[in-house]
C-alpha positions in Angstrom: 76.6 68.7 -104.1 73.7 71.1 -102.6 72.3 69.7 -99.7 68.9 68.4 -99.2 66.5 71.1 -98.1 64.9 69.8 -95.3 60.6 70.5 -95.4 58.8 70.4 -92.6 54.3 71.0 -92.4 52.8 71.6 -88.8 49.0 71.3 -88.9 47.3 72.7 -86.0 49.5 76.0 -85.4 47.6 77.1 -82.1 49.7 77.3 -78.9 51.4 73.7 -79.5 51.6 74.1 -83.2 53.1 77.7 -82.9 55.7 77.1 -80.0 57.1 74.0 -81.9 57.6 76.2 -85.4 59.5 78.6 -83.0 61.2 75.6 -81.5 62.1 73.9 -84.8 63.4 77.4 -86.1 65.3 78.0 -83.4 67.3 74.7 -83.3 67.6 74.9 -87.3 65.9 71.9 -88.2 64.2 73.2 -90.8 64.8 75.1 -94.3 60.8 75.7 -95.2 58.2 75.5 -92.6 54.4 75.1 -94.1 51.6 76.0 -91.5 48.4 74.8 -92.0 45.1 75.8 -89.9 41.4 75.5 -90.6 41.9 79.1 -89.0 43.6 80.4 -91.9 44.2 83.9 -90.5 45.4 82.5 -87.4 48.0 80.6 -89.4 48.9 83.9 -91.5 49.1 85.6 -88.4 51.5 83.2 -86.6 53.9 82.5 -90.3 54.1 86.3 -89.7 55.1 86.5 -86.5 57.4 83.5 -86.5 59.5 85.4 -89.5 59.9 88.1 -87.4 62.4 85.7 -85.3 64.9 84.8 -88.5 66.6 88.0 -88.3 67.7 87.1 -84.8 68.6 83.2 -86.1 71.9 81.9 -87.1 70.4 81.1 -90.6 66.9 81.7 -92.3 64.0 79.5 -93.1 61.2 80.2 -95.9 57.9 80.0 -93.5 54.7 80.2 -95.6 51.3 79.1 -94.9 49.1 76.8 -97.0 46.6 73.9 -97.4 46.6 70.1 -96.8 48.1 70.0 -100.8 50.9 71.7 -99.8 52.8 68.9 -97.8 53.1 66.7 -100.7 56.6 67.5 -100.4 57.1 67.5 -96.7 59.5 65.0 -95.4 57.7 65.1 -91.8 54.4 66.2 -90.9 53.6 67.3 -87.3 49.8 66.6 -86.2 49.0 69.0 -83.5 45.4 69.4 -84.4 43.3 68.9 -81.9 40.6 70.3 -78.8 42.0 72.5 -76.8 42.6 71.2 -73.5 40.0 72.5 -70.7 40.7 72.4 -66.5 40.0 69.3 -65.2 39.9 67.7 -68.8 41.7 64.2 -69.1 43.6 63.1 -72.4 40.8 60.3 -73.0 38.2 63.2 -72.8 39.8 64.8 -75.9 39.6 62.0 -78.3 36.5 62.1 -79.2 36.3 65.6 -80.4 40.2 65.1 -81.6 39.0 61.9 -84.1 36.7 64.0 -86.1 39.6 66.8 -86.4 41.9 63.7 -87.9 39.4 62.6 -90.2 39.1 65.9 -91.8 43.0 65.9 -92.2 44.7 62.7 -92.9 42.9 61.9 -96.2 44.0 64.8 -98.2 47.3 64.9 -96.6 47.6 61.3 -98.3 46.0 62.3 -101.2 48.4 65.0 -101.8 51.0 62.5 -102.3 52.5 63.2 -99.0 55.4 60.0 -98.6 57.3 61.4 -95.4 57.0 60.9 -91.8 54.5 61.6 -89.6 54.9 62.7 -86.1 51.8 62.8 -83.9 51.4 65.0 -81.0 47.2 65.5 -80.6 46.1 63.5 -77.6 45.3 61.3 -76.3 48.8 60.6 -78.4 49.3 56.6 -78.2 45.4 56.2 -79.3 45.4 58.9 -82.0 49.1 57.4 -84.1 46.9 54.3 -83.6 44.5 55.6 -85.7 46.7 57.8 -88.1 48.6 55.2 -89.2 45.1 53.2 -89.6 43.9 55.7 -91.8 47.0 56.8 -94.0 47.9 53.0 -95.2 51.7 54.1 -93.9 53.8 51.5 -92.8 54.3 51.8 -88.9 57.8 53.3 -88.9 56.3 56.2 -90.3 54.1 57.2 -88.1 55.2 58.1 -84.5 54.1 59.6 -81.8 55.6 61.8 -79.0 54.3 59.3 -76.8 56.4 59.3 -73.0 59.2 61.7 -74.4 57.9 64.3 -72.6 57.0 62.2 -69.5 60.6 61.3 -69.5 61.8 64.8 -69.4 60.0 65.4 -66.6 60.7 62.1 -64.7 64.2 63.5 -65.0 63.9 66.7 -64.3 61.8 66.0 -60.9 64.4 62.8 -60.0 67.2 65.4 -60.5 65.9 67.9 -58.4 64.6 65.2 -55.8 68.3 63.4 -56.2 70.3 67.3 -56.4 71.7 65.9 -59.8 71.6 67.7 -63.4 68.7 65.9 -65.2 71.0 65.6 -68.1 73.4 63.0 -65.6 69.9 61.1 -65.6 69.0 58.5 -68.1 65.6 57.4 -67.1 62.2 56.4 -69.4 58.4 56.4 -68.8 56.8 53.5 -70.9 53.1 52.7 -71.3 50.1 55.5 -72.0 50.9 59.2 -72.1 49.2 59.6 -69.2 47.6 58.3 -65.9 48.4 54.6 -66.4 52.1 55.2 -67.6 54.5 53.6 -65.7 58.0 53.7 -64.6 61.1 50.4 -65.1 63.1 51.8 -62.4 65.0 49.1 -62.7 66.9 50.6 -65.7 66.8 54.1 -64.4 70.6 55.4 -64.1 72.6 58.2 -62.5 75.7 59.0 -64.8 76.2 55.0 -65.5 75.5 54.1 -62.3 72.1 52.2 -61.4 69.7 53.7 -59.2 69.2 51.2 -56.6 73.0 50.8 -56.2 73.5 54.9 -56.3 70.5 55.4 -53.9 72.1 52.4 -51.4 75.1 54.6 -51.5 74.0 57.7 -49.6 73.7 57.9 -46.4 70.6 59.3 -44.1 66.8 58.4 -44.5 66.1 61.9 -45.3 68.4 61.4 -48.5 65.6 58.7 -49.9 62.9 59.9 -52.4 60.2 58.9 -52.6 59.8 56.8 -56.1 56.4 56.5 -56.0 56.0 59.9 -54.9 57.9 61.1 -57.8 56.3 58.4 -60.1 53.0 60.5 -59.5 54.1 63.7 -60.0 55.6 62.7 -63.4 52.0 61.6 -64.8 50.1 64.4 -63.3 52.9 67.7 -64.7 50.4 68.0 -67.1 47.5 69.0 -65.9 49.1 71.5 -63.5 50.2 73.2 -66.8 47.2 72.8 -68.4 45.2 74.0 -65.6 47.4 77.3 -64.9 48.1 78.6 -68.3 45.7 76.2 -70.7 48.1 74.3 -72.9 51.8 72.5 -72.4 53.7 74.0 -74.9 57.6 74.1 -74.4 58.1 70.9 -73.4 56.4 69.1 -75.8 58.1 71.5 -78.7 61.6 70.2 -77.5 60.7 66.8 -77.1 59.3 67.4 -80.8 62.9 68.6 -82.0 64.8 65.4 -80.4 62.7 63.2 -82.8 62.8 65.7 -85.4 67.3 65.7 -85.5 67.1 62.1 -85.2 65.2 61.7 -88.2 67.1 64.6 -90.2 70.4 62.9 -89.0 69.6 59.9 -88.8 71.3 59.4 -85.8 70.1 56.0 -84.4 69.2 57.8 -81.2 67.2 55.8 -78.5 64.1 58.2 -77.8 61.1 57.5 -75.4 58.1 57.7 -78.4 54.9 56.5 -79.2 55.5 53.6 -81.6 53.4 50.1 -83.1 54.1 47.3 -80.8 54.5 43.5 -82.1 55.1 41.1 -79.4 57.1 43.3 -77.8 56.7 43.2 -74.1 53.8 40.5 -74.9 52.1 43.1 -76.5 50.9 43.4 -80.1 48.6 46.0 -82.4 49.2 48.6 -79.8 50.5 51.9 -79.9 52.4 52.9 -76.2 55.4 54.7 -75.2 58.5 52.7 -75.5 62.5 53.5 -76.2 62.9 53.1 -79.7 65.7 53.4 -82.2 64.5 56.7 -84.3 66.6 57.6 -87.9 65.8 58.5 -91.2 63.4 56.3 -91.7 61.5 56.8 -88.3 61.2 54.0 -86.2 64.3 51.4 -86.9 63.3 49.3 -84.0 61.8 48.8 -80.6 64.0 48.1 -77.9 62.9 46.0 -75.7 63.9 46.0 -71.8 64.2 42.7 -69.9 62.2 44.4 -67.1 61.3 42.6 -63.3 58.0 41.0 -63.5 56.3 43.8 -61.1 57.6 46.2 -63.9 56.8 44.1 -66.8 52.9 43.8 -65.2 52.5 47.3 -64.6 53.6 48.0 -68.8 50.7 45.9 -69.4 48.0 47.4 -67.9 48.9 50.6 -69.1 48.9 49.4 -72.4 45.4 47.5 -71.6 44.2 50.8 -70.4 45.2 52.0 -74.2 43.5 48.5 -76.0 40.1 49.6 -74.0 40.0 52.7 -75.7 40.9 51.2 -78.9 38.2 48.9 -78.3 35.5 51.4 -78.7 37.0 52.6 -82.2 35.7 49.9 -84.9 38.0 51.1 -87.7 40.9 50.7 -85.8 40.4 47.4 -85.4 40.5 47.0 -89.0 44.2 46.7 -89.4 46.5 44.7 -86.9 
């Protein structure tokens, strides 16, 4: 029986867009890779230079450009549209030149008869899946965003290096906003299997104590150090992209930090926010929710307050609960 060839449409191929097209090739996650761009030179240009990798790849992909019509067929559509970050600019500060950008793209993706998954990465992230899976009619499973998964890689790459530990020995989440307000449940934060309260009460030495809150900060602000020095974050994100992109392809029921529709969970409801979530074929199986400290459980909240504010000033979201 041939196998299933696996389609895959990234709209928005400027640095994001083009790094995770490199990334997805790269990792083999995709058979036929369809760029789309209201630039269509640019996305001519980078299909070009992106084939120019598949003699160098353990196996080839067809990589072609085209237009929203083209993704009919696409099992997942990545959404990296969007304004192009500028020094100093917050995530909130993009969405209102991002919103316009969706409008002009989720309607004819629809149209075209497009029936996969979509996966959001266009900030601000948690308010822009909001309004994608608004505006496409999709059922919420279907549309996720990156949310906190690349938050989290951070989180455990800076507690690694703070803790002299592999981040992959970490198993540690950011919840809430992507961004200022996101927040940390250190009380399910792990090194190996061990929890990180009884590990850190095991070493010896004040000096050998990080500073969590330190660390916490440092996690939400990565980004705009990145941003700042070179313009855009682009090979983090890509990765993160391809963890939720296997999961779905393999349907792996793997527990990933992403952007998904809350209801009730965590007392909160109708609101998009960075939470672990079981991610397979289908997209988002389920939300799992963490019986986290009250501190931990307030600080979730406001984050995802901070989210329902901005949602508040976006009528047609409101539309659909």
């Amino acid at each position: 029986m041939q196998k299933k060839s696996r389609k895959i449409a990234i709209v928005g191929v400027g640095h994001v867009g083009s790094h995770c097209g490199l990334a997805l090739l790269r990792e083999q996650l995709s058979d036929e890779l369809i760029l789309v761009d209201i630039d269509r030179e640019k996305a001519e240009s980078q299909a070009e230079d992106l084939r120019d990798t598949l003699p160098h790849l353990p196996r080839s992909a067809l990589i072609q450009t085209g237009e929203y019509q083209d993704c009919a067929e696409a099992d997942i559509i990545v959404l990296s549209a969007g304004v192009q970050p500028r020094k100093g600019m917050t995530r909130p500060e993009m969405l209102w030149e991002t919103l316009p950008i969706m409008d002009t793209i989720v309607e004819p993706v629809v149209s075209s008869g497009f029936s996969g998954i979509f996966i959001v990465i266009s900030n601000p992230v948690d308010i822009i899946s909001h309004y994608v899976w608004q505006k496409s009619g999709f059922s919420a499973n279907r549309v996720i965003g990156t949310g906190t998964a690349l938050d989290s890689a951070r989180l455990r790459r800076i507690l690694g290096s703070a803790l002299n530990i592999a981040p992959a020995n970490i198993n540690a989440f950011c919840m809430g906003e992507h961004g200022d307000s996101q927040m940390i449940p250190w009380s399910h934060v792990t090194v190996g299997d061990v929890p990180l309260k009884q590990y850190l009460a095991s070493l010896s030495g004040e000096n050998t104590q990080p500073d969590l809150d330190a660390i916490a900060q440092q996690t939400s602000r990565a980004g705009y150090g990145i941003v700042n020095g070179k313009g855009a974050t682009e090979f983090g994100i890509a990765a993160a992209l391809c963890k939720i992109v296997n999961a779905v392809f393999q349907d792996s029921d793997s527990v990933l930090p992403v952007s998904a529709l809350l209801r009730g969970e965590y007392g909160q409801d109708a609101v998009y926010a960075g939470v672990p979530a079981v991610i397979g074929q289908d997209g988002v199986k389920a939300v799992l929710e963490l019986d986290l400290p009250p501190e931990e459980r307030e600080k979730f909240a406001d984050s995802c307050s901070r989210i329902r504010s901005l949602l508040s000033e976006l009528p047609d979201v409101q539309r659909r609960t």
